[in-house]
C-alpha positions as CSV (number, residue, x, y, z in Angstrom):
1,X,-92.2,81.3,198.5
2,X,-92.6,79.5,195.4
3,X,-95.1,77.1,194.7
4,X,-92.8,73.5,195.4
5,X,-92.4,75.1,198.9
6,X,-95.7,75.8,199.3
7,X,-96.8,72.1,198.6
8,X,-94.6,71.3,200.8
9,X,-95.4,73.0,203.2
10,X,-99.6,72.1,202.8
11,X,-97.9,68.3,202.5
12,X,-96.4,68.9,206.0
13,X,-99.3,70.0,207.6
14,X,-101.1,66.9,206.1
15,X,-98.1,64.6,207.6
16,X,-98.7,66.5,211.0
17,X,-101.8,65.6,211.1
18,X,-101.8,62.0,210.2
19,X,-98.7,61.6,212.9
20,X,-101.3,63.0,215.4
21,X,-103.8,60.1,213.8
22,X,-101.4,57.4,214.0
23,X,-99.9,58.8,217.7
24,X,-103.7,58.7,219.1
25,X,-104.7,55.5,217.3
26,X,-101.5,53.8,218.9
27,X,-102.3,50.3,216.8
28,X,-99.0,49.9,215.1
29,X,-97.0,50.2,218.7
30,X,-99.5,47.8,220.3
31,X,-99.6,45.1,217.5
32,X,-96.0,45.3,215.1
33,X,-93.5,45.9,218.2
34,X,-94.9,42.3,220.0
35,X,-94.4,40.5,216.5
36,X,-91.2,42.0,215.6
37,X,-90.0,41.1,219.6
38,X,-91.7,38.1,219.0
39,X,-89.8,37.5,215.7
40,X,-86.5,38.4,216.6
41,X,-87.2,42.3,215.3
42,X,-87.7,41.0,211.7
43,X,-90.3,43.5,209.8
44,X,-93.6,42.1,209.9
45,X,-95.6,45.0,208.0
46,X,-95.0,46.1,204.3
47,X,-93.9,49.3,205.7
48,X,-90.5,48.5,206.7
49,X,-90.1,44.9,204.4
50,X,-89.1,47.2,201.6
51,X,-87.5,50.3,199.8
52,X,-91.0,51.8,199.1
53,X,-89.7,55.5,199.7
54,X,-87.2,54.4,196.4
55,X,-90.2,52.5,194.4
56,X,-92.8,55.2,194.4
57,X,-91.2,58.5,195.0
58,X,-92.1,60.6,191.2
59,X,-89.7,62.1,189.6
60,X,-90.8,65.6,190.5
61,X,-89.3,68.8,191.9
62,X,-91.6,68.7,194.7
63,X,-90.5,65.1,195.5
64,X,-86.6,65.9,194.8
65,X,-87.4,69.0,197.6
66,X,-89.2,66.5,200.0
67,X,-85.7,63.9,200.0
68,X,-83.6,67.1,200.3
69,X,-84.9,68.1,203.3
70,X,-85.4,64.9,204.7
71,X,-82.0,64.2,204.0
72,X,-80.8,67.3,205.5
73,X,-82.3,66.8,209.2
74,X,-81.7,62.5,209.3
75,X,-78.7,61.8,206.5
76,X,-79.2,60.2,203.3
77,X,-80.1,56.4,203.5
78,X,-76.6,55.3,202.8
79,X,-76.0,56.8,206.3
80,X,-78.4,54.2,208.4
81,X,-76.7,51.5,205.9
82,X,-76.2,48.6,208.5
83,X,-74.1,45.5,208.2
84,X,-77.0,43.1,208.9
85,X,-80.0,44.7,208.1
86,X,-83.6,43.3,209.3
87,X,-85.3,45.7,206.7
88,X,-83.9,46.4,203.0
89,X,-85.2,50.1,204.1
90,X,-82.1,51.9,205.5
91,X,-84.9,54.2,207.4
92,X,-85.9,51.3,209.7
93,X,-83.9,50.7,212.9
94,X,-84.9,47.0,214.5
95,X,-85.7,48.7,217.6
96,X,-87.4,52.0,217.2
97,X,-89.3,51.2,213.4
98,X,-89.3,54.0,211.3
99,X,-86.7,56.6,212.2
100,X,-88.0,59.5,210.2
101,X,-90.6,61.4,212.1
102,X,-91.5,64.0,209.7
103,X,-90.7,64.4,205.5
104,X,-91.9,60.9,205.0
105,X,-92.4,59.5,201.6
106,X,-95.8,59.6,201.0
107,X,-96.4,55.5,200.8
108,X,-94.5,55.7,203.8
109,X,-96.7,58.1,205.6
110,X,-100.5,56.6,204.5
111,X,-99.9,53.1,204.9
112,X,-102.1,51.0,207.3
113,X,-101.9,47.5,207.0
114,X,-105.2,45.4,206.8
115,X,-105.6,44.6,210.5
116,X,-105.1,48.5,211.8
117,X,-108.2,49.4,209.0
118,X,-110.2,46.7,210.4
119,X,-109.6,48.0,213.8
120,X,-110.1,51.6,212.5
121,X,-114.0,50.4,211.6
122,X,-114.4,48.2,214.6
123,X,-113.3,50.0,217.1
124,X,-113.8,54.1,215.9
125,X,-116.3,53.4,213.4
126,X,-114.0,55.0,210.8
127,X,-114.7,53.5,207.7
128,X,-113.5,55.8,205.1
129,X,-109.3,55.0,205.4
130,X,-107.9,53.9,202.4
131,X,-104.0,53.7,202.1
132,X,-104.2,54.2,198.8
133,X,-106.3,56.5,197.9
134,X,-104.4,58.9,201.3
135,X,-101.0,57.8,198.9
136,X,-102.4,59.8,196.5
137,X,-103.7,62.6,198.1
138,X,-100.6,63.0,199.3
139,X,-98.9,62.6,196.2
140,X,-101.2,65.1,194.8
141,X,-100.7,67.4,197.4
142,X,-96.7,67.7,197.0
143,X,-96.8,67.7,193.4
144,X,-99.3,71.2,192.9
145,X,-102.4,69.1,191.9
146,X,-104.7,69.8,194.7
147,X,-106.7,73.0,194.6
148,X,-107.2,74.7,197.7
149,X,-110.7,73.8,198.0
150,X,-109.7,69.9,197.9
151,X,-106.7,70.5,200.2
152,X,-109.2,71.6,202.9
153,X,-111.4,69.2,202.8
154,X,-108.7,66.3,202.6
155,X,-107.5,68.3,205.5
156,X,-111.1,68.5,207.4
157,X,-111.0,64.4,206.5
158,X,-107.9,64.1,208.6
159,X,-108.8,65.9,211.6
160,X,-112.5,64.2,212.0
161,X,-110.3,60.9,211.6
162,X,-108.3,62.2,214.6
163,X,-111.3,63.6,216.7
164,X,-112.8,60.0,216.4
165,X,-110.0,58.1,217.5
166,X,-109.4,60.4,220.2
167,X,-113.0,60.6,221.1
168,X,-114.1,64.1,220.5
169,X,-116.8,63.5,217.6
């Protein structure tokens, strides 16, 4: 396996585990689908107001491998083209959010809006998420600059976030 696939596979563990975070946090379902109802299914969070995927992808093998495949299992984004779209991101469907459930971009796949990392500290005492600085883990990640060592403990990061929202700490 050579080493693009390899990051890409250690940057799809990663995204498996931050789905699991974001499934068992459950604040994005509870707070964004009553204000897009609410607004007539208009985005409210900076995740689905723009083309993010498209502004901060590199230009990078690894990234060119992660829209390949991501392209190959939900279409390319001319595909979800609609003729009245609520989002400028071809990804997001008014109804269901964000359609792609795995081979997210990684600004797609770390952001939190403000609110959710207040309620992150508040309610689970987790006071370490930054969007950011998981944007570039990620990126770093993907792209080969991660050793192994620093994989693992982003890694260990992710799953004590998970056993704290889920209760097991």
């Amino acid at each position: 396996m050579s080493d693009i696939h390899a990051n890409l596979e250690r940057y799809l563990d990663a995204e498996a585990i931050l789905n699991t975070f974001f499934v068992s946090f459950d604040f994005c379902r509870q707070c964004i689908a009553a204000e897009m109802e609410a607004n007539g299914h208009q985005p409210t969070a900076a995740c689905c107001k723009n083309k993010y995927y498209a502004l901060y992808d590199l230009d990078h093998p690894a990234f060119d491998l992660l829209r390949a495949e991501r392209q190959k299992r939900y279409g390319s984004p001319e595909d979800h083209c609609r003729e009245n779209p609520v989002s400028p991101c071809e990804y997001h469907d008014p109804a269901r959010g964000c359609l792609l459930t795995t081979y997210k971009s990684p600004i797609c796949l770390s952001f939190l809006c403000r609110e959710a990392i207040d309620a992150l500290r508040t309610i689970h005492g987790i006071y370490a998420y930054d969007y950011l600085g998981v944007h570039y883990a990620l990126e770093l990640i993907l792209t080969g600059g991660f050793t192994a060592d620093q994989y693992r403990q982003f890694r260990d990061s992710l799953l004590e976030m998970v056993r704290k929202v889920e209760g097991n700490y």
